[in-house]
TORMI-147879 format. One record per residue: x negated, y negated, z of N, C-alpha, C in turn; residue in one letter. Coordinates in pm, 1 decimal, decimal comma, padded with zeros to 6 digits, m for minus. Layout:
REM residues N
{nu: X&nv: Y&nw: Z&cau: X&cav: Y&caw: Z&cu: X&cv: Y&cw: Z&lumnu: a}
...
END
This chain:
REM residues 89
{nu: m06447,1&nv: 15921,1&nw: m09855,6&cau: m06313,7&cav: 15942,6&caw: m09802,7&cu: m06305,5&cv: 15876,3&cw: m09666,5&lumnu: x}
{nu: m06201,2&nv: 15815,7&nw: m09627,8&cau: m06148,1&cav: 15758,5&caw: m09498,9&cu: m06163,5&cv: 15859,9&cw: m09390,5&lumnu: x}
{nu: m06195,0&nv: 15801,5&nw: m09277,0&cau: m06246,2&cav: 15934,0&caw: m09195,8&cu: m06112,3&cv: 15925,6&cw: m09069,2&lumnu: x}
{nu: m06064,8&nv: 16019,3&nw: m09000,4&cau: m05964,7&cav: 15992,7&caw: m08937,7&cu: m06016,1&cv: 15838,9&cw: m08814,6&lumnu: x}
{nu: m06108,8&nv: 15843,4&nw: m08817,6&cau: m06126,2&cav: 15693,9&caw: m08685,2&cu: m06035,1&cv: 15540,7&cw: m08817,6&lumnu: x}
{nu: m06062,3&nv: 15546,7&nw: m08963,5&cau: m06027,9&cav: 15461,6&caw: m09029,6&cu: m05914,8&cv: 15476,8&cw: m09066,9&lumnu: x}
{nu: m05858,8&nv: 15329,4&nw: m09017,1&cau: m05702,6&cav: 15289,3&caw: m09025,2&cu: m05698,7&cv: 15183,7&cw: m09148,8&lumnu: x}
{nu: m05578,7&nv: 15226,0&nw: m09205,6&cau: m05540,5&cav: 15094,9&caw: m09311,9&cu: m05390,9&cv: 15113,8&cw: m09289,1&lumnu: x}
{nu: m05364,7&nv: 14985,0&nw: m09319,9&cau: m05227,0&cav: 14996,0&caw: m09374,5&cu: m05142,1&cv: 14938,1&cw: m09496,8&lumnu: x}
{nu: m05013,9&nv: 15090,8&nw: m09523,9&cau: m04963,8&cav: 15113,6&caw: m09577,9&cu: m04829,9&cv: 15033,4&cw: m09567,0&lumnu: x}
{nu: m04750,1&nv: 14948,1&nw: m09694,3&cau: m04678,5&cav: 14860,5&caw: m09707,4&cu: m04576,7&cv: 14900,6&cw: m09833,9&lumnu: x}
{nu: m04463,9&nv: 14920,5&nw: m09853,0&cau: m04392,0&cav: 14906,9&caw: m09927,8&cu: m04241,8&cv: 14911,3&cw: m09936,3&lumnu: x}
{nu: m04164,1&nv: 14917,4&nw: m10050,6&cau: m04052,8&cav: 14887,5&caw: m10084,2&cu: m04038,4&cv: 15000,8&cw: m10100,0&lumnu: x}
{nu: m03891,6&nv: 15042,4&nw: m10061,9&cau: m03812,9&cav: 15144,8&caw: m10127,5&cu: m03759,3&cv: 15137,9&cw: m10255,9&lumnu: x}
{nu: m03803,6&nv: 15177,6&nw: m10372,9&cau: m03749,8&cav: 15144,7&caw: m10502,2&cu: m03778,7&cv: 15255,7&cw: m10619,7&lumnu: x}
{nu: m03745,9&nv: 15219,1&nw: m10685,4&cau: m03753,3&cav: 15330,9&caw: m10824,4&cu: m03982,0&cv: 15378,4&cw: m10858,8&lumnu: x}
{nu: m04012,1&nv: 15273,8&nw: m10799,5&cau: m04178,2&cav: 15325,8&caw: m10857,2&cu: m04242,7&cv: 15445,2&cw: m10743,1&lumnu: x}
{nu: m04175,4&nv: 15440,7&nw: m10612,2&cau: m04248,5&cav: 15492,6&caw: m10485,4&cu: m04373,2&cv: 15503,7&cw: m10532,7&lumnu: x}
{nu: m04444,7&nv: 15356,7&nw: m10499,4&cau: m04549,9&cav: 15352,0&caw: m10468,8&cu: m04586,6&cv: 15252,0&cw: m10297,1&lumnu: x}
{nu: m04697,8&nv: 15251,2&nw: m10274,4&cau: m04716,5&cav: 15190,5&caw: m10175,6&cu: m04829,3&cv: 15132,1&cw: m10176,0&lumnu: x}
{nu: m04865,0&nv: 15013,5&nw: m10138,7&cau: m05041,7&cav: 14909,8&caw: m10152,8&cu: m05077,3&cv: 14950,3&cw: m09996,2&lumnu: x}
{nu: m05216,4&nv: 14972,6&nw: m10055,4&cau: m05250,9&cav: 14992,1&caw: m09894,3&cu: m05347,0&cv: 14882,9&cw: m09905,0&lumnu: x}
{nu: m05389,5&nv: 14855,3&nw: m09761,0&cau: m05428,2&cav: 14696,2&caw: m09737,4&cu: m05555,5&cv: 14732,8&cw: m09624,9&lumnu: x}
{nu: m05610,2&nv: 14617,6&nw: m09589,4&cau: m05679,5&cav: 14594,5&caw: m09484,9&cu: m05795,4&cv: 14712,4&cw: m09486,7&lumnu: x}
{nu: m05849,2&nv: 14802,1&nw: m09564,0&cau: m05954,9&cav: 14896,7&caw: m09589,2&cu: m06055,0&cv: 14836,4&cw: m09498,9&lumnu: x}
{nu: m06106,2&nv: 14888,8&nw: m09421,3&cau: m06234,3&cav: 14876,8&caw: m09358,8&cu: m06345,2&cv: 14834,1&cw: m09465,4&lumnu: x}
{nu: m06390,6&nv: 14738,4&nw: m09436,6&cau: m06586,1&cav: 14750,3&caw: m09555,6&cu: m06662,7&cv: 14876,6&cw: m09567,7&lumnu: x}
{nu: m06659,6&nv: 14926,5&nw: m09433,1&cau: m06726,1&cav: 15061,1&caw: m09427,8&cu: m06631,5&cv: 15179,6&cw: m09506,3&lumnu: x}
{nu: m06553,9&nv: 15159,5&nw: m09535,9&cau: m06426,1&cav: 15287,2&caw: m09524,6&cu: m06420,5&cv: 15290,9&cw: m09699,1&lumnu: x}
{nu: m06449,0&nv: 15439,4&nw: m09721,1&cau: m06456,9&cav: 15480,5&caw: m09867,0&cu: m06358,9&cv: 15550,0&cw: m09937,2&lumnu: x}
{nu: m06265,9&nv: 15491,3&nw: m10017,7&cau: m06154,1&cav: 15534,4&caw: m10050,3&cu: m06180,9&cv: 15646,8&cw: m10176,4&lumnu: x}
{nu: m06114,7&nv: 15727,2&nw: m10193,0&cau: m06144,5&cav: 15822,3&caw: m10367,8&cu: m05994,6&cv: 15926,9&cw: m10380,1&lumnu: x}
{nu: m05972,4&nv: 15846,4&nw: m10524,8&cau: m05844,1&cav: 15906,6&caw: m10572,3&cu: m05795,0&cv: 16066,3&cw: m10558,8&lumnu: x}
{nu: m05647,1&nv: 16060,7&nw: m10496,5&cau: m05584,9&cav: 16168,0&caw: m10476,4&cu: m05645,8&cv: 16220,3&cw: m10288,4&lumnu: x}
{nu: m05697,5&nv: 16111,8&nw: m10241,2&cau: m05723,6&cav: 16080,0&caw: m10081,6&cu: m05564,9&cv: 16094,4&cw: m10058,0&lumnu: x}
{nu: m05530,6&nv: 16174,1&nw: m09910,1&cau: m05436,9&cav: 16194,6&caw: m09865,0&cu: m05419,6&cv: 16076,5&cw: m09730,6&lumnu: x}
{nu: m05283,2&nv: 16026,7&nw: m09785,1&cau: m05258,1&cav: 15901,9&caw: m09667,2&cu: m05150,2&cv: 15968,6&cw: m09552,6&lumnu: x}
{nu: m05216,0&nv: 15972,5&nw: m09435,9&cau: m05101,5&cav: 16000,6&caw: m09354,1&cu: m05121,8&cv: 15911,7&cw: m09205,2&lumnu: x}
{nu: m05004,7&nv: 15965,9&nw: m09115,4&cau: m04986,2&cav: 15857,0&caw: m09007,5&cu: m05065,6&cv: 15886,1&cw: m08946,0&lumnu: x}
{nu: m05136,3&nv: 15733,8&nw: m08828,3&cau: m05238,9&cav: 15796,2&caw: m08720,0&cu: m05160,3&cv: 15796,7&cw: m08657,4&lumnu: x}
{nu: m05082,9&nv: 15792,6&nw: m08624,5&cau: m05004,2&cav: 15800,5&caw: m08485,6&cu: m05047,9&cv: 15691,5&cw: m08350,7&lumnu: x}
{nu: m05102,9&nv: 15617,7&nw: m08411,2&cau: m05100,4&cav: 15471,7&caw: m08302,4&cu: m05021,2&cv: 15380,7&cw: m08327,4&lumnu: x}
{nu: m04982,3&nv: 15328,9&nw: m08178,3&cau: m04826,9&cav: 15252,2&caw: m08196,3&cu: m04740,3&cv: 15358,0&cw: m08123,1&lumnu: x}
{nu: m04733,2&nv: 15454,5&nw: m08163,0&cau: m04659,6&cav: 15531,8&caw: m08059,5&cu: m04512,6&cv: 15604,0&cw: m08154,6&lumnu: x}
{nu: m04510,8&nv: 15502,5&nw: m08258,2&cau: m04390,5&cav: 15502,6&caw: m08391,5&cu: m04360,9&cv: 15678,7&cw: m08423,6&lumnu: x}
{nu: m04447,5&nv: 15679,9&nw: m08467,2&cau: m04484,9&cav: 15859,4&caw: m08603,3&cu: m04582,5&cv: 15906,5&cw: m08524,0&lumnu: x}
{nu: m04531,2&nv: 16067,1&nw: m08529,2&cau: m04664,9&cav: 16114,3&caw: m08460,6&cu: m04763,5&cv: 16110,5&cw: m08562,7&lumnu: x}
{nu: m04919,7&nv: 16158,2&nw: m08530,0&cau: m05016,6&cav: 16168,9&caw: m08676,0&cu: m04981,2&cv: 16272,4&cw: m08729,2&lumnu: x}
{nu: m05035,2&nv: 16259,3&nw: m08823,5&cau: m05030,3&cav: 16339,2&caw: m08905,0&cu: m04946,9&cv: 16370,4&cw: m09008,6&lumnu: x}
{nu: m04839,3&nv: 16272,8&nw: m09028,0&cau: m04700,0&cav: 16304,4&caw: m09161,5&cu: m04763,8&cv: 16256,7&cw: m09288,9&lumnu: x}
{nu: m04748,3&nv: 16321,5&nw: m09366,6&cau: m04863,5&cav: 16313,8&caw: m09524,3&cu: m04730,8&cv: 16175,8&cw: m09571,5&lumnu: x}
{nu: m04797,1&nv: 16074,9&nw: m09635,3&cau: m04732,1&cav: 15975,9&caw: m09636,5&cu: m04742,7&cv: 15970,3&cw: m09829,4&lumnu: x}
{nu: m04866,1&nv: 16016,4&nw: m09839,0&cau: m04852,5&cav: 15998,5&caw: m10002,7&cu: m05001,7&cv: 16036,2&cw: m10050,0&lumnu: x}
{nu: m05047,7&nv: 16017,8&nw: m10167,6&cau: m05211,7&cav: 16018,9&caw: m10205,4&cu: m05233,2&cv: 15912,4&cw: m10297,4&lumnu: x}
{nu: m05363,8&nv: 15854,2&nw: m10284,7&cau: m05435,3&cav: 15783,8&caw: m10388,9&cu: m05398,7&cv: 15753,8&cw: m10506,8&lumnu: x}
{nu: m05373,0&nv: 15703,1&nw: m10586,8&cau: m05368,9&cav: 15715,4&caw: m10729,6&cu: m05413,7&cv: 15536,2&cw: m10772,6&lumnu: x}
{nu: m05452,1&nv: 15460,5&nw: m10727,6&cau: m05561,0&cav: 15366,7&caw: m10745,7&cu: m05573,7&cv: 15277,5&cw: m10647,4&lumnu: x}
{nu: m05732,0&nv: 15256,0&nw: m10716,1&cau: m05822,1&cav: 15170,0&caw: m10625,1&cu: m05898,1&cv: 15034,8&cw: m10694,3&lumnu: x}
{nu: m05817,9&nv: 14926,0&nw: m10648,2&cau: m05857,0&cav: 14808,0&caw: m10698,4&cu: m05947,3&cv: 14728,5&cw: m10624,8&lumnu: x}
{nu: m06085,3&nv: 14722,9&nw: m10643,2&cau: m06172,5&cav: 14661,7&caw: m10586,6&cu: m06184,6&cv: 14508,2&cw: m10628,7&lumnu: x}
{nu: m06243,9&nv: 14430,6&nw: m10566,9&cau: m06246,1&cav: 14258,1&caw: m10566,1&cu: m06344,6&cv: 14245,3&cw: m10536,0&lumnu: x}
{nu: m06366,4&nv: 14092,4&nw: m10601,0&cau: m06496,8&cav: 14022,5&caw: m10547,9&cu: m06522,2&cv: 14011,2&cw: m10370,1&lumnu: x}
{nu: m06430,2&nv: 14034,4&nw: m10338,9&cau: m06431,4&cav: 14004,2&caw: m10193,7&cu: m06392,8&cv: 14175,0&cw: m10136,7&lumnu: x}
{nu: m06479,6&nv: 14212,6&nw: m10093,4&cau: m06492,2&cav: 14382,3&caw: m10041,9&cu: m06346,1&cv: 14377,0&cw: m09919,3&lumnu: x}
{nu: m06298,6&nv: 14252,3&nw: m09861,4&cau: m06204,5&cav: 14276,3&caw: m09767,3&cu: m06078,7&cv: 14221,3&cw: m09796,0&lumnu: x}
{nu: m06079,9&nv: 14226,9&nw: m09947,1&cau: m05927,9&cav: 14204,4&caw: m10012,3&cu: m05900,2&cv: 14309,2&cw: m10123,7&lumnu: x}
{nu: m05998,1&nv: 14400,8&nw: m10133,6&cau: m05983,8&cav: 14532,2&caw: m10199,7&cu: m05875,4&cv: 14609,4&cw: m10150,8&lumnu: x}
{nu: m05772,6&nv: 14686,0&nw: m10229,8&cau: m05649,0&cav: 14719,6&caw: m10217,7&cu: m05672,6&cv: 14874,6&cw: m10297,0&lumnu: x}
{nu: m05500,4&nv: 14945,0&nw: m10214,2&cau: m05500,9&cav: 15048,0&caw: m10325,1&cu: m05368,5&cv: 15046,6&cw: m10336,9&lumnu: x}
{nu: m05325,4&nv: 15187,2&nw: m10414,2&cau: m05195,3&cav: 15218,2&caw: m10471,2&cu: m05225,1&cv: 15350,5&cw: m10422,9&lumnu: x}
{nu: m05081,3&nv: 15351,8&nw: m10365,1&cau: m05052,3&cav: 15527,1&caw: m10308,2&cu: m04918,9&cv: 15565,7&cw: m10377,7&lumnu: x}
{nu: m04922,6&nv: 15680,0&nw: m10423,9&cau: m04782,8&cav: 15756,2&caw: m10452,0&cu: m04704,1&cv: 15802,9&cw: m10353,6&lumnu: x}
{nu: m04565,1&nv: 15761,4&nw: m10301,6&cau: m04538,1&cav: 15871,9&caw: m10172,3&cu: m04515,7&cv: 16013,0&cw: m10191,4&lumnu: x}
{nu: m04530,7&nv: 16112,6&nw: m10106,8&cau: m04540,8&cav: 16200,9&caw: m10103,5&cu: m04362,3&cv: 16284,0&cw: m10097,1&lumnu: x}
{nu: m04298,8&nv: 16193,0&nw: m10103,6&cau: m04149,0&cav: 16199,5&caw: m10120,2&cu: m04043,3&cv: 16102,7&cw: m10224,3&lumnu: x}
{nu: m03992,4&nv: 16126,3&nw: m10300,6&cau: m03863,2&cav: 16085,0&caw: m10391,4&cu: m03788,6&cv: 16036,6&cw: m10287,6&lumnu: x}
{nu: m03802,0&nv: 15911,3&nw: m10278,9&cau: m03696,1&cav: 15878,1&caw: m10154,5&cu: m03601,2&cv: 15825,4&cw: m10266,8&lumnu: x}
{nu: m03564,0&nv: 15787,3&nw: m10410,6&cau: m03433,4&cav: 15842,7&caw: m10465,4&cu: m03373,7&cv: 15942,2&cw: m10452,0&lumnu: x}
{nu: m03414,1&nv: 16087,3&nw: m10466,7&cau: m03364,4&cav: 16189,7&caw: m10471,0&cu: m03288,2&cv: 16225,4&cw: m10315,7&lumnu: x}
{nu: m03336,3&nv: 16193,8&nw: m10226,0&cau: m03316,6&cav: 16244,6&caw: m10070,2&cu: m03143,2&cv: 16170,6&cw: m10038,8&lumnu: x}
{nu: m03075,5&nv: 16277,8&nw: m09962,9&cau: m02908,3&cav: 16223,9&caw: m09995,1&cu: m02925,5&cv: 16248,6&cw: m09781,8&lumnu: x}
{nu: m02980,5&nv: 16358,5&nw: m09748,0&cau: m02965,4&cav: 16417,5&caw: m09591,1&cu: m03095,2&cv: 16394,1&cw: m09559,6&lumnu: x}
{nu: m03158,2&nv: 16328,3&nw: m09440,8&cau: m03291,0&cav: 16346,3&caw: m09356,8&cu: m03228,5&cv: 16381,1&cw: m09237,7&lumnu: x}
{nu: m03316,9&nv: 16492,1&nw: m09187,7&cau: m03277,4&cav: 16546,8&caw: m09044,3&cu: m03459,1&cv: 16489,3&cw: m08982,5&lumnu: x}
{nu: m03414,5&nv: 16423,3&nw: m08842,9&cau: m03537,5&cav: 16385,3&caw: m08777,6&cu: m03514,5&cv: 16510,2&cw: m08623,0&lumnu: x}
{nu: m03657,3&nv: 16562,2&nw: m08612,6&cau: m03649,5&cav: 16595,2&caw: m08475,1&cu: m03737,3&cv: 16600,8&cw: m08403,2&lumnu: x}
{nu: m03755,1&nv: 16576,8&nw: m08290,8&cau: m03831,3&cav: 16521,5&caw: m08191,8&cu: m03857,5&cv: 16640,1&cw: m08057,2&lumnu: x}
{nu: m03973,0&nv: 16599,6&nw: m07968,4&cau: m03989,1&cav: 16672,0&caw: m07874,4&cu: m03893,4&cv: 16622,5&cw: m07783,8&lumnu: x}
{nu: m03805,8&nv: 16570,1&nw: m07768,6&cau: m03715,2&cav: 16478,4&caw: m07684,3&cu: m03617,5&cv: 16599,5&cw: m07640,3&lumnu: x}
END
Protein backbone atom coordinates (compact mmCIF):
# COMPACT_ATOMS: atom_id res chain seq x y z
CA UNK A 1 0.00 0.00 0.00
CA UNK A 2 1.08 3.69 -0.76
CA UNK A 3 2.30 5.15 2.34
CA UNK A 4 1.11 8.75 3.08
CA UNK A 5 4.94 10.28 2.13
CA UNK A 6 3.81 8.60 -1.62
CA UNK A 7 2.29 10.90 -4.07
CA UNK A 8 0.76 9.98 -7.45
CA UNK A 9 -1.35 11.55 -9.53
CA UNK A 10 -4.80 11.34 -10.22
CA UNK A 11 -6.23 12.50 -13.80
CA UNK A 12 -9.58 12.42 -15.24
CA UNK A 13 -12.70 13.27 -17.12
CA UNK A 14 -15.95 13.91 -15.86
CA UNK A 15 -18.12 11.37 -17.68
CA UNK A 16 -20.48 8.51 -17.48
CA UNK A 17 -17.47 5.71 -16.35
CA UNK A 18 -16.10 7.89 -13.12
CA UNK A 19 -13.09 6.46 -13.31
CA UNK A 20 -9.73 8.03 -12.90
CA UNK A 21 -5.82 6.75 -14.18
CA UNK A 22 -3.52 7.37 -11.73
CA UNK A 23 -0.02 8.05 -13.01
CA UNK A 24 3.49 8.69 -12.01
CA UNK A 25 3.54 5.68 -9.05
CA UNK A 26 6.75 5.84 -7.37
CA UNK A 27 9.08 2.42 -8.21
CA UNK A 28 9.15 2.02 -4.59
CA UNK A 29 5.36 2.66 -4.01
CA UNK A 30 3.07 -0.54 -3.76
CA UNK A 31 -0.27 -0.24 -5.02
CA UNK A 32 -3.22 -3.17 -3.98
CA UNK A 33 -6.78 -3.11 -5.07
CA UNK A 34 -9.56 -1.27 -3.24
CA UNK A 35 -6.31 1.13 -1.85
CA UNK A 36 -8.01 4.33 -0.83
CA UNK A 37 -6.97 7.47 -3.01
CA UNK A 38 -7.19 10.67 -1.30
CA UNK A 39 -5.75 14.32 -1.38
CA UNK A 40 -2.28 15.16 0.12
CA UNK A 41 -2.97 18.38 0.45
CA UNK A 42 0.22 19.82 -1.26
CA UNK A 43 -0.22 22.68 -3.50
CA UNK A 44 -2.23 24.25 -1.06
CA UNK A 45 -5.58 23.34 -3.56
CA UNK A 46 -7.63 20.48 -1.16
CA UNK A 47 -6.92 20.06 2.17
CA UNK A 48 -5.58 16.17 2.79
CA UNK A 49 -7.37 14.00 3.29
CA UNK A 50 -10.80 14.05 0.87
CA UNK A 51 -11.29 10.22 -0.11
CA UNK A 52 -11.08 10.74 -3.87
CA UNK A 53 -11.97 7.12 -4.89
CA UNK A 54 -10.34 3.35 -4.48
CA UNK A 55 -8.35 0.99 -6.58
CA UNK A 56 -10.05 -1.14 -8.83
CA UNK A 57 -6.97 -1.80 -11.27
CA UNK A 58 -3.51 -2.08 -11.61
CA UNK A 59 -1.78 -2.21 -14.89
CA UNK A 60 1.79 -2.98 -14.68
CA UNK A 61 4.44 -2.54 -17.79
CA UNK A 62 7.54 -3.48 -18.93
CA UNK A 63 8.76 -0.30 -17.76
CA UNK A 64 8.02 -0.15 -13.71
CA UNK A 65 7.67 3.90 -14.31
CA UNK A 66 4.87 3.78 -16.83
CA UNK A 67 2.80 1.40 -14.69
CA UNK A 68 -0.69 2.94 -14.21
CA UNK A 69 -3.91 2.41 -12.34
CA UNK A 70 -7.68 2.80 -12.47
CA UNK A 71 -9.53 4.38 -9.59
CA UNK A 72 -13.32 4.47 -9.09
CA UNK A 73 -14.43 7.91 -7.66
CA UNK A 74 -15.74 7.84 -4.56
CA UNK A 75 -18.70 10.07 -5.85
CA UNK A 76 -21.47 9.88 -8.87
CA UNK A 77 -20.59 13.10 -10.12
CA UNK A 78 -23.77 12.32 -12.57
CA UNK A 79 -26.03 12.07 -9.86
CA UNK A 80 -24.84 15.38 -7.82
CA UNK A 81 -27.40 18.46 -8.93
CA UNK A 82 -26.11 20.92 -5.37
CA UNK A 83 -22.29 20.91 -3.96
CA UNK A 84 -21.97 23.07 -0.95
CA UNK A 85 -18.03 23.88 -0.37
CA UNK A 86 -16.88 25.19 3.06
CA UNK A 87 -13.88 26.43 4.22
CA UNK A 88 -12.03 27.69 7.35
CA UNK A 89 -12.22 31.16 5.68
Amino acid sequence: MTTSRDTVIVKGILDSSNTLKITYIPAEGELNLEDRIETSGLGGIYPKGILIGKIKEIHETKNITDRYAIAETAVDFSKLETVLVITNK
